[in-house]
C-alpha positions, 0 to 999 in steps of 0.5 A: 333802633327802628321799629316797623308797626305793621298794623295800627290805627292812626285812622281812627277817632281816637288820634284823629284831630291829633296825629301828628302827636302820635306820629312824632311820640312814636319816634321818640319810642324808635317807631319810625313806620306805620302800617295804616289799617282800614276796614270799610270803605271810609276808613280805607280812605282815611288810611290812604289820604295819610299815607300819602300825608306822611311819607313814613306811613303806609296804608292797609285796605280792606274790608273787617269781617264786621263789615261782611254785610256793607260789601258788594260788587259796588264796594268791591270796584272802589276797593280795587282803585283803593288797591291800586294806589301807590301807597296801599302794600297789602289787603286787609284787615280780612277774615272771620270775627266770631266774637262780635257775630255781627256777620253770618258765617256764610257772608264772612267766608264769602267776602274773606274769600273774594278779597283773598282773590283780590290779592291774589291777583294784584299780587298783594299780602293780605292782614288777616284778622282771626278772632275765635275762628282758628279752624276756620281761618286755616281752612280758608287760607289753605283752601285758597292757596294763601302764602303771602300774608299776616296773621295780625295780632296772634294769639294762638299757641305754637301748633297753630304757630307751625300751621300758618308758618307752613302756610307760608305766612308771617305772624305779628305780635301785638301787645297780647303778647306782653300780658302776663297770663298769656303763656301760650303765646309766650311760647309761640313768640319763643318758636317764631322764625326769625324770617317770619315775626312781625310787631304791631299794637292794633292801637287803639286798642291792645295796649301792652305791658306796663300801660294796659288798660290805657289807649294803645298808640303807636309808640308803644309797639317798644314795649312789644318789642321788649316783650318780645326780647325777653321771651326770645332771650335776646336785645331790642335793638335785635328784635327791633331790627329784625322786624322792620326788615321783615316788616319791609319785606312782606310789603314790598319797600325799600328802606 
């Protein structure tokens, strides 16, 4: 079994003095790719310098939501050469946070909207972060024009499923989807084109079923995986697999 994390955050304090820890717990579990996700300048970076450490891993650069207000055109020219390395395969994490609301709305939908041009024009998919803004988030991709990206860790039911596949975009499933109580996006993980599904933790955070509550890590997008299985009435080994492919794909790697 190979499993592809889409978006993780080995980048974080939480694994900091101890990834190569996680990374190899990780293969224990059959999670042999990483995506590494940033969301400022810093933690871009951070990303970049182990992906290049680990030929395994991958980095995802990008400006949060939260982080609206700290972007300008000076961080935007440092993101475009962060965009250009080698090791960087998509744009994000990007979007609309209206839980935390440490951003006006105006100064989300500015900076959403500038690196969704970004990508466009380096020919990159984007992570997009959605938390509480449904609406919102489809109005801007479709706005946009977008048909090559992630909706990272989905938690929606199928009609917002069937909107952003028609999009064009792929959908990840985090540990929320193992929760118990989330039969909406049970239903969603059901109806997922199998082209179109992606996994991942969000680690640190999300943990899924059997281990919420505790620290996400990488390894555990297994349990995901099993989750996933389950609700689609099928194996691991296939759900593993047709995931890393897709993972591949989206990001433009050969295996």
């Amino acid at each position: 079994m190979q499993i592809f994390d889409s978006h993780t955050h080995l980048n974080d304090d939480a694994f900091r003095d101890n990834v190569q820890a996680y990374i190899d717990h990780a293969a224990k579990l059959g999670v042999t790719k990483m995506a590494i996700v940033g969301s400022n300048r810093a933690m871009n970076e951070e990303a970049i310098q182990l992906a290049h450490q680990y030929d395994n891993l991958y980095a995802i650069v990008g400006f949060h939501p939260e982080e609206a207000l700290n972007y300008n055109d000076e961080e935007e020219a440092i993101l475009r050469q962060q965009l250009a390395d080698e090791k960087v395969v998509g744009l994000g994490e990007i979007g609309l946070d209206y839980y935390q609301d440490q951003a006006p709305k105006v100064a989300q939908f500015n900076v959403f909207k500038r690196q969704i041009k970004i990508a466009q024009e380096m020919n990159l998919p984007i992570s997009v972060h959605n938390r509480d803004a449904f609406e919102d988030t489809y109005a801007i991709l479709k706005e946009c024009g977008v048909n090559n990206g992630i909706i990272h860790s989905f938690n929606g039911d199928d009609e917002w499923l069937n909107k952003f596949i028609d999009l064009g975009m792929y959908v990840s499933y985090s540990g929320v989807a193992s929760f118990k109580k989330t039969k909406e996006i049970h239903d969603a993980v059901a109806k997922t084109p199998s082209d179109k599904m992606l996994v991942e933790t969000d680690a640190p955070y999300l943990a899924p079923e059997p281990l919420r509550g505790h620290q996400n890590e990488p390894g555990f997008t297994l349990y995901t995986v099993e989750s996933v299985a389950r609700f689609r009435d099928t194996t691991p080994d296939k759900i593993a697999d047709m995931t890393y492919q897709n993972a591949l794909r989206i990001f433009g790697l050969e295996d």
